[in-house]
N, C-alpha and C positions, 0 to 999 in steps of 0.2 A: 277869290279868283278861281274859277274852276278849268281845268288843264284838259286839255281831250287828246293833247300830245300828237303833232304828227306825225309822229313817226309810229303809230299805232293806228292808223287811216290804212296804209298800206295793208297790214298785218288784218283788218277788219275785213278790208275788202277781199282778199288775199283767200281767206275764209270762207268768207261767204262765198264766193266762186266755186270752192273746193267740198261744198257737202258731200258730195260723193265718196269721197277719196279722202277716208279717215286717217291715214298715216301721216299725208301731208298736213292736217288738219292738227294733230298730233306734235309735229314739226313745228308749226304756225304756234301753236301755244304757248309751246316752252319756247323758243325763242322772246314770243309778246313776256312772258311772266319773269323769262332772265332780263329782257329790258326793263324791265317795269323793278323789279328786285334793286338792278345794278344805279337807274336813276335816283331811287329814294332809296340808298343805301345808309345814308344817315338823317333820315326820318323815321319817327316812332308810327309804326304802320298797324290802322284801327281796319277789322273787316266788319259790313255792315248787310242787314239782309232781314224782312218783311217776309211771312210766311202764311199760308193759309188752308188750310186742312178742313174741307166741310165748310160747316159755317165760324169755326173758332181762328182766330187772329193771333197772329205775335206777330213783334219784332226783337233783334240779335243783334247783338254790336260780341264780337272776337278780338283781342289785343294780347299781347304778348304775357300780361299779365293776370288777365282775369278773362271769363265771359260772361255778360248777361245778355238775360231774355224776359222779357216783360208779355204776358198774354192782354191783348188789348180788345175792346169789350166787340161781340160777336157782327155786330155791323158794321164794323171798320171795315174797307176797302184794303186791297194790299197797296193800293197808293198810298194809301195812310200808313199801313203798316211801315213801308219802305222809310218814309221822313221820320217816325218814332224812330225806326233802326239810326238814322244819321243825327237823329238828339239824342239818342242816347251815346254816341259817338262823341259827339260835342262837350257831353257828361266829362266822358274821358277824359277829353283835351283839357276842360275845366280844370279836373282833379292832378291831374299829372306834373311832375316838375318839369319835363320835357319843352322845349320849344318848337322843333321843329315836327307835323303831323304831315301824315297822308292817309287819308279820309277813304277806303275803296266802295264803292256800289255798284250794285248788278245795277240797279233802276236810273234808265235813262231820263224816264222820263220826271224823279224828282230831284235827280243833278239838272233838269232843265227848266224845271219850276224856279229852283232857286236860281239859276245861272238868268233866268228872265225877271228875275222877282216880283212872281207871282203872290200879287200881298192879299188876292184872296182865298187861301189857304193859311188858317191860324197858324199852324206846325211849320211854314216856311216863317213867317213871319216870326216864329220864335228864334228858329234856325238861323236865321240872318238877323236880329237881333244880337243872339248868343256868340255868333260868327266875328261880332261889328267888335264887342266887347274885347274878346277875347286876343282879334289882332289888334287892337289900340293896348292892351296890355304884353305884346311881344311875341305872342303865339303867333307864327307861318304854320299856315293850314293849307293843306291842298287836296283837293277833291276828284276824286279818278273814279270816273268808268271801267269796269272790266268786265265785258259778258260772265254770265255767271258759269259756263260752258268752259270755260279758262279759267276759272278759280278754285285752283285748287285748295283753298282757306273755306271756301263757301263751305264745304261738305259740313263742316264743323261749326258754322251758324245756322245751318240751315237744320242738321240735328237737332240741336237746340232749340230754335223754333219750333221746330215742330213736338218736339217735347213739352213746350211752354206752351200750345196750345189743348193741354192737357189738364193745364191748372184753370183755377177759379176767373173769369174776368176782372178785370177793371171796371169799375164803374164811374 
């Protein structure tokens, strides 16, 4: 199930109105991030995020406990990247004693891939896959958008990434 929350419509569009006028833009975030905090207050909260620098590639998954980053081979798309970022997410969820997840991504458009189940992208198809397994074994997972402009979490995958697009590729 992926969540786009409306009470996060107002708060988007609210935003985007207000380019101008950073303070209130300012106002609009921490608000959006204390409701977003206070909703999944007893969810295990994974941050995710696909990065690309020139021609080198990573993806980033951030969680309370650990971070990885994977450099992924130099013609990957950051679309690609993004969906690596949410299997390696998945990873998590795999490994963790935890039940309840919330899943966040900047990329709209590969929370929309898999919310249409786009089965011609391999990486969705694992992802929803991995997804199917995972809640038939007890795992509640929830998948959140959150411009990356409001995440304050990002700073620190996105470091990451871009440091991981430093190392060797995958092949």
């Amino acid at each position: 199930m992926i969540t786009n929350g409306s009470y996060f419509t107002h708060v988007v569009g609210t935003v985007s109105a207000l380019l101008s006028m950073p303070v209130m833009i300012t106002l609009c975030q921490l608000q959006c991030i204390h409701r977003i905090s206070d909703h999944f207050e007893n969810y295990y909260r994974i941050f995710t995020d696909g990065s690309k620098e020139g021609n080198r590639v990573a993806a980033a998954v951030v969680h309370p406990d650990n971070t990885k980053c994977v450099r992924l081979p130099d013609t990957a798309s950051i679309f690609r990247a993004e969906l690596y970022a949410l299997l390696l997410a998945i990873d998590v969820v795999r490994h963790s004693k935890e039940k309840n997840f919330v899943i966040f991504s900047d990329s709209l458009s590969s929370l929309q891939a898999i919310g249409g189940f786009n089965i011609d992208s391999d990486l969705v198809q694992k992802f929803l896959k991995d997804y199917t397994i995972l809640a038939k074994n007890g795992k509640n997972i929830v998948l959140c958008w959150i411009p990356s402009r409001w995440n304050p979490w990002n700073r620190k995958s996105r470091r990451r990434c871009k440091v991981s697009t430093l190392c060797p590729s995958l092949r």
